[in-house]
C-alpha positions as CSV (number, residue, x, y, z in Angstrom):
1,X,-10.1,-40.5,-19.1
2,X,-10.0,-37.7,-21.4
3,X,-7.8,-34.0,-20.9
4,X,-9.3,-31.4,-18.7
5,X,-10.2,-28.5,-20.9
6,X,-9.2,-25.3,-20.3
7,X,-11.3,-22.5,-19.2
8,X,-11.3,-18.8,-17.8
9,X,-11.9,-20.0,-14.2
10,X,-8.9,-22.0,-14.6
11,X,-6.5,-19.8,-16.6
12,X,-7.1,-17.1,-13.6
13,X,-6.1,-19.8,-10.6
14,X,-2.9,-20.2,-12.7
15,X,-2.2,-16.9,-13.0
16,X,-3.0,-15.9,-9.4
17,X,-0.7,-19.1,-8.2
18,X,1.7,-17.3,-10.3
19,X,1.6,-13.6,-9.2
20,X,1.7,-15.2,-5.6
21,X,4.9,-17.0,-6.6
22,X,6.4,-13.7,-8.3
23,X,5.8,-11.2,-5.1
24,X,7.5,-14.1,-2.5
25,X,10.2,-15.1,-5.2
26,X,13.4,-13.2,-4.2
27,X,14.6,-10.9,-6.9
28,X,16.4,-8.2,-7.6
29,X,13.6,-6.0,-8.4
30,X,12.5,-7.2,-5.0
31,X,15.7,-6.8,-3.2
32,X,15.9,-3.0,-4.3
33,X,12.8,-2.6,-3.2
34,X,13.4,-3.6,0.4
35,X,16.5,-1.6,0.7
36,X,15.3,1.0,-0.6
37,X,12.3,1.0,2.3
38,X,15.1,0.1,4.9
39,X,16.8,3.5,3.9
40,X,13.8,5.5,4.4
41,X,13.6,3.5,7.6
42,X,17.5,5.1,8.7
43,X,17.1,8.4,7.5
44,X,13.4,9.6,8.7
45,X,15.0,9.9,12.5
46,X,18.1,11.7,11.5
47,X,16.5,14.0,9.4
48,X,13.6,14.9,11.6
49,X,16.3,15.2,14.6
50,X,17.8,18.0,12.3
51,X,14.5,19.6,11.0
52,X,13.4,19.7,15.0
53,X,16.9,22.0,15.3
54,X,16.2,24.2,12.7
55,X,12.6,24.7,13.8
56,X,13.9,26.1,17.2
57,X,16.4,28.2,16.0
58,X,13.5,30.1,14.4
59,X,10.8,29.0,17.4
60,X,13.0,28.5,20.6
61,X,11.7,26.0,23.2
62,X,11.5,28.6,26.0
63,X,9.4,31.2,23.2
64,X,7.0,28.2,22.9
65,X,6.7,27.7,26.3
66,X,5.9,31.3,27.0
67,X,3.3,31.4,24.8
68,X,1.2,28.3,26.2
69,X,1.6,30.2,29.6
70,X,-0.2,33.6,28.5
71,X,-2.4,31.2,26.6
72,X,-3.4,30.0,29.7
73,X,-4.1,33.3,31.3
74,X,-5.9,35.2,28.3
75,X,-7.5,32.2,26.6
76,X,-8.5,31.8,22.9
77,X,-6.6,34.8,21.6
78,X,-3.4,34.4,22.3
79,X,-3.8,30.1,21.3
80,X,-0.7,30.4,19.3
81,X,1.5,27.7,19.6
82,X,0.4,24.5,17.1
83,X,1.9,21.7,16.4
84,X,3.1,20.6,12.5
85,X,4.6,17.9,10.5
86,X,5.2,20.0,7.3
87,X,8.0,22.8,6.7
88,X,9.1,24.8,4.1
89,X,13.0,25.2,4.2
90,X,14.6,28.1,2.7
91,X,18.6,29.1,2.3
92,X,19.9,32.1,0.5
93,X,22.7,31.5,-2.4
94,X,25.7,33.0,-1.8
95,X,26.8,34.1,-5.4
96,X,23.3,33.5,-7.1
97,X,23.6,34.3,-11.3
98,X,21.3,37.1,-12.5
99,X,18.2,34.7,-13.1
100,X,18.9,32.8,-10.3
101,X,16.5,33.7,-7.1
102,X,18.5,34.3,-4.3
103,X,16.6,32.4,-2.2
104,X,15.7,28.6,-2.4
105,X,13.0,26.9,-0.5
106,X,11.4,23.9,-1.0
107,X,8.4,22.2,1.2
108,X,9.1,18.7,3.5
109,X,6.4,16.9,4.9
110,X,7.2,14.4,7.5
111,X,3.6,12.7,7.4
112,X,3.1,9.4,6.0
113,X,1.2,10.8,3.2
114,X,3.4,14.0,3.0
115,X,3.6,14.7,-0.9
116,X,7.1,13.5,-2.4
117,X,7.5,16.3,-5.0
118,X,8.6,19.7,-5.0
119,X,5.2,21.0,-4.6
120,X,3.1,19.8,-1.6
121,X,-0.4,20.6,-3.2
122,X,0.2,19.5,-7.3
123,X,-1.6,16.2,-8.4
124,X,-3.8,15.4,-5.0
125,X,-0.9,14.3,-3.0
126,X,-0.5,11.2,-5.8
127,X,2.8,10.5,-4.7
128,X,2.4,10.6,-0.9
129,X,-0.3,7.6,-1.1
130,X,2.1,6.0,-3.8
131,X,4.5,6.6,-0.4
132,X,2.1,5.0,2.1
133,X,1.1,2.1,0.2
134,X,4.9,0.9,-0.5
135,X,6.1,1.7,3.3
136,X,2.8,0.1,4.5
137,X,2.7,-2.9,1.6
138,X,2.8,-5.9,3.8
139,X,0.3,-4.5,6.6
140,X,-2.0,-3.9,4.1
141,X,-1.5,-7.0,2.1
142,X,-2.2,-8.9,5.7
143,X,-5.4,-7.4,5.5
144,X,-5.9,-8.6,1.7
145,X,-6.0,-5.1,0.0
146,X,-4.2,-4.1,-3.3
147,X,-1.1,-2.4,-2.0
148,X,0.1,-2.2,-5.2
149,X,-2.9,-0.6,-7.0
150,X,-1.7,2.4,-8.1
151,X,1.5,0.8,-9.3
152,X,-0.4,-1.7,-11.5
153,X,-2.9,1.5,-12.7
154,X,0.3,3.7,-13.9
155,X,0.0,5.4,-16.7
156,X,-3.9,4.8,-16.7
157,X,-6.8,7.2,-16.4
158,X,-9.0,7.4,-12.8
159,X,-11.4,4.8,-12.5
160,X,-13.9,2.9,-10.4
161,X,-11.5,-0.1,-9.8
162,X,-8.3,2.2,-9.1
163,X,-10.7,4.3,-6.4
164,X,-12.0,1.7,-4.8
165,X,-9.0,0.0,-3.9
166,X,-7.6,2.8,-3.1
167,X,-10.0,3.8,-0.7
168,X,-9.8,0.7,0.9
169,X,-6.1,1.0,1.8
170,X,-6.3,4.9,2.5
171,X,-9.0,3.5,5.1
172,X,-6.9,0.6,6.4
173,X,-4.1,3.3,7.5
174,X,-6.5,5.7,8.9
175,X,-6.0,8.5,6.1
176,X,-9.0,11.3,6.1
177,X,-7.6,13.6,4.1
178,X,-5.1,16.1,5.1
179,X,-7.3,19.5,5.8
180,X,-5.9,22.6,5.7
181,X,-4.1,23.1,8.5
182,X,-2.2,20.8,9.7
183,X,-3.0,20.9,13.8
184,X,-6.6,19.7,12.6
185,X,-5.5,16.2,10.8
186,X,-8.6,13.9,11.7
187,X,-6.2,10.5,10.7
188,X,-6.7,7.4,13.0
189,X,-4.5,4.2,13.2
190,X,-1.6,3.4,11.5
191,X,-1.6,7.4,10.1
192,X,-2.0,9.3,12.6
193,X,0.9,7.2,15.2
194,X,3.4,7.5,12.1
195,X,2.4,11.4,11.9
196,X,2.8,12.1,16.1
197,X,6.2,11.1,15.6
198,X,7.1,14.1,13.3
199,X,5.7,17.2,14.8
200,X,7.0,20.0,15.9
201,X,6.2,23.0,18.0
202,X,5.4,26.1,15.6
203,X,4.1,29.4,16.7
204,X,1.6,30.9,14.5
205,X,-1.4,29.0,13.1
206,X,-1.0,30.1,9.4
207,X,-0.4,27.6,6.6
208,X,3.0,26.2,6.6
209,X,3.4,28.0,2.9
210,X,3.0,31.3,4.9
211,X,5.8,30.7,7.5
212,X,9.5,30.0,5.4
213,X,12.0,28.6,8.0
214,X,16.1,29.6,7.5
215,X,18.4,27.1,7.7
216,X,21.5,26.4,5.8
217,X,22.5,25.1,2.4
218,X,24.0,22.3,3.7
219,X,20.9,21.4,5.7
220,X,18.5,22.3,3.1
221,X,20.4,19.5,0.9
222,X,20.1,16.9,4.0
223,X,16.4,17.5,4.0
224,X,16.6,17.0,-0.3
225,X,18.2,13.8,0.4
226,X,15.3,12.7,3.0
227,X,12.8,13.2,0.2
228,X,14.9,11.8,-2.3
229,X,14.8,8.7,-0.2
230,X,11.2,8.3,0.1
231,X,11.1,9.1,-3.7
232,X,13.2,6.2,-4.0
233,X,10.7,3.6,-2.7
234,X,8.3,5.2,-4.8
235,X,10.1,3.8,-7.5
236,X,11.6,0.8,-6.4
237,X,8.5,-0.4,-5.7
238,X,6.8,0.6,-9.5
239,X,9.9,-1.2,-10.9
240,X,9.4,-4.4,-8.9
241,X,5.5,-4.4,-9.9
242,X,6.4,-3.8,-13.4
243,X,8.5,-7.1,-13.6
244,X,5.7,-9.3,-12.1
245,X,3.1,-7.2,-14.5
246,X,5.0,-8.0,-17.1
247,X,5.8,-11.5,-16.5
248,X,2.1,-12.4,-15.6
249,X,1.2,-10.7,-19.1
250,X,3.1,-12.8,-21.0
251,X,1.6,-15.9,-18.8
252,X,-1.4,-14.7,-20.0
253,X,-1.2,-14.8,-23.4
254,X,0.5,-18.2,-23.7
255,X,-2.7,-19.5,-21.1
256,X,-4.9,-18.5,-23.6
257,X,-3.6,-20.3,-26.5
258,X,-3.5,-23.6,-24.1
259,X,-6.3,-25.8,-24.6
260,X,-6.0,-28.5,-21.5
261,X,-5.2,-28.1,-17.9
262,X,-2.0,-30.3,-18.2
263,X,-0.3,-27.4,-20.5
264,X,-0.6,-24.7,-18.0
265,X,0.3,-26.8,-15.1
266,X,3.2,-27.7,-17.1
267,X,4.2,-24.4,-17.6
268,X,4.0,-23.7,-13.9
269,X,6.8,-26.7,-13.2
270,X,9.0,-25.0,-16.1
271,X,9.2,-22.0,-14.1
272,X,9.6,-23.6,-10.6
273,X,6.1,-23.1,-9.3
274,X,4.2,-26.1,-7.5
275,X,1.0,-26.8,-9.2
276,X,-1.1,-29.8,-10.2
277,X,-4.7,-30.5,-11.3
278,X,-6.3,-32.3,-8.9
279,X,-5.5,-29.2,-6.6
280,X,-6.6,-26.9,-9.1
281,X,-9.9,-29.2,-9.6
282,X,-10.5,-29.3,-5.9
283,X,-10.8,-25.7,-5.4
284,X,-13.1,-25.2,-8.1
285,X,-16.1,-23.2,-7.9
286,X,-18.3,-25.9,-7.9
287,X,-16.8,-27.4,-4.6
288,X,-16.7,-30.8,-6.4
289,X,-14.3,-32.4,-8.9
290,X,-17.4,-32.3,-11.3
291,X,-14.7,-33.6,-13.9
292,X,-14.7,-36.7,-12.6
293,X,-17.6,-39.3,-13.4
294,X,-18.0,-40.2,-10.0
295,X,-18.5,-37.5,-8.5
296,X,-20.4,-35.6,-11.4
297,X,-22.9,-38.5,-11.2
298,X,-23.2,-38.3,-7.5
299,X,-23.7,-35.1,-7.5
300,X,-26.5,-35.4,-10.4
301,X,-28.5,-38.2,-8.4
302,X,-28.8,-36.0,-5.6
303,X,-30.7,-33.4,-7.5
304,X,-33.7,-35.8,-8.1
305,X,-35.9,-37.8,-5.9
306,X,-35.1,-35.0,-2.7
307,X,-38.4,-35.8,-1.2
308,X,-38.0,-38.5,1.7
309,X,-40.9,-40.1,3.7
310,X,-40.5,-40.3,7.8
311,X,-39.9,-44.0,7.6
312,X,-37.1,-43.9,4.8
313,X,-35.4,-41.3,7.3
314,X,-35.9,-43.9,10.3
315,X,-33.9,-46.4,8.2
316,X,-31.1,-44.6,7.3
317,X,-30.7,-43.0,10.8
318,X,-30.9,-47.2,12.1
319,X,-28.4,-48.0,9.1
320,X,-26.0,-45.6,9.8
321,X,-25.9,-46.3,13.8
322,X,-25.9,-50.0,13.3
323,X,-22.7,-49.3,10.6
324,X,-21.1,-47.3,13.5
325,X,-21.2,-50.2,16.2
326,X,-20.1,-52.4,13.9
């Protein structure tokens, strides 16, 4: 019997055995990116513990409470007290230079698509979905979505393939789109139970940009360190992808000069991956191992002469019961 050929069909079940293979194989690509998740894991609590400190210093517990009382007598107008997951920080230097400000401040988002950067409202919040995809990778890959679309798409313009998959996940984790105030998030799911967590009583129902909070330096670089962390997954996770991109290009190319089946299957036993044909055969998109005579010819016959009388169906249904007793 002669080689299988080669095809496209065949070159992708490779490569997608592969990339399976890659994302379970334990590397250190793989390993930095799981610690790196673990940290942000430790040091969300901590740090929200301190921010929920600082915010009462500035809006005590008892001011708050206050307020929801007279809100309760007088109503709408005096509905002052909201909560927030978002802050901006703000110390003063002690000995600033001459073109140094003397105050620093710098926005934190606790929500699971709080932006990473320095500015909460630069490049549509790019980084706090590249944030929520990594944290959320393996619920989302449960529900067979690309968690690692924008990862695989960096670098490249917007397009229809990028969008769609990332709508997809953004709707898996229950992500509407941040509005403008942050009391009046319409998340669902998996968002809006990470966001509850990570709110805090504020009293005034401006923007967050509006209402700078004190605290100290030493604070303000505990809360740098929180976003630095979740930064940090950002990129442990684009550095893992990279390696498995990279490594499935290169199985690319050498797929395409293969000719037969047997030279990619091969391949796949050089690099420790189980593969064989008839497995690749039987999940073909035929159904049928329509490379082997036998079956090809069965399946040939069965396309002709379809047309069967009442009594030929009477036989056969008398044939097969009489097989079955015997």
């Amino acid at each position: 019997m002669s080689k299988i050929r080669m095809n496209t069909e065949l070159r992708n079940k490779i490569l997608n055995r592969y990339r399976e293979s890659a994302e379970q194989e334990n590397t250190q690509e793989l390993e930095a990116f799981k610690q790196a998740r673990e940290q942000v894991d430790m040091i969300y609590p901590s740090t929200f513990e301190l921010a929920r400190q600082v915010v009462e210093r500035s809006y005590p517990s008892e001011d708050v409470a206050t307020c929801r009382t007279l809100k309760q007598k007088y109503g709408e107008p005096l509905d002052v007290v909201a909560k927030d997951k978002c802050f901006y920080f703000s110390y003063a230097k002690e000995n600033p230079s001459e073109d140094e400000d003397k105050k620093v401040s710098e926005h934190f988002d606790f929500g699971l698509y709080g932006e990473v950067g320095g500015d909460s409202y630069n490049d549509e919040r790019e980084s706090g979905k590249q944030f929520a995809y990594a944290y959320y990778r393996d619920e989302l890959k449960a529900k067979d979505l690309d968690a690692d679309i924008m990862a695989k798409q960096n670098g490249k313009d917007d397009n229809p393939h990028k969008t769609k998959h990332m709508d997809l996940n953004d709707k898996a984790l229950g992500y509407s789109g941040y509005s403008s105030y942050n009391s009046n998030d319409n998340n669902i799911g998996i968002a809006k139970d990470f966001d509850k967590q990570y709110e805090l009583d504020i009293i005034g129902t401006s923007h967050c940009r509006s209402r700078t909070i004190a605290c100290d330096e030493q604070e303000f670089l505990i809360f740098k360190m929180f976003k630095q962390a979740k930064g940090q997954l950002i990129v442990c996770h684009q550095k893992w992808i990279d390696s498995i991109t990279k490594q499935c290009d290169a199985m690319k190319t050498g797929l395409k000069a293969y000719r037969y089946l047997s030279e990619g299957v091969e391949l796949m036993t050089e690099l420790g991956v189980t593969c064989d044909e008839a497995e690749l055969i039987r999940t073909n998109s035929t159904g049928l191992v329509i490379y082997n005579p036998v079956n090809l010819a069965s399946m040939i016959k069965g396309m002709k002469n379809t047309t069967i009388t009442r009594e030929q169906k009477i036989a056969l249904r008398k044939a097969y019961e009489q097989k079955q007793m015997n």
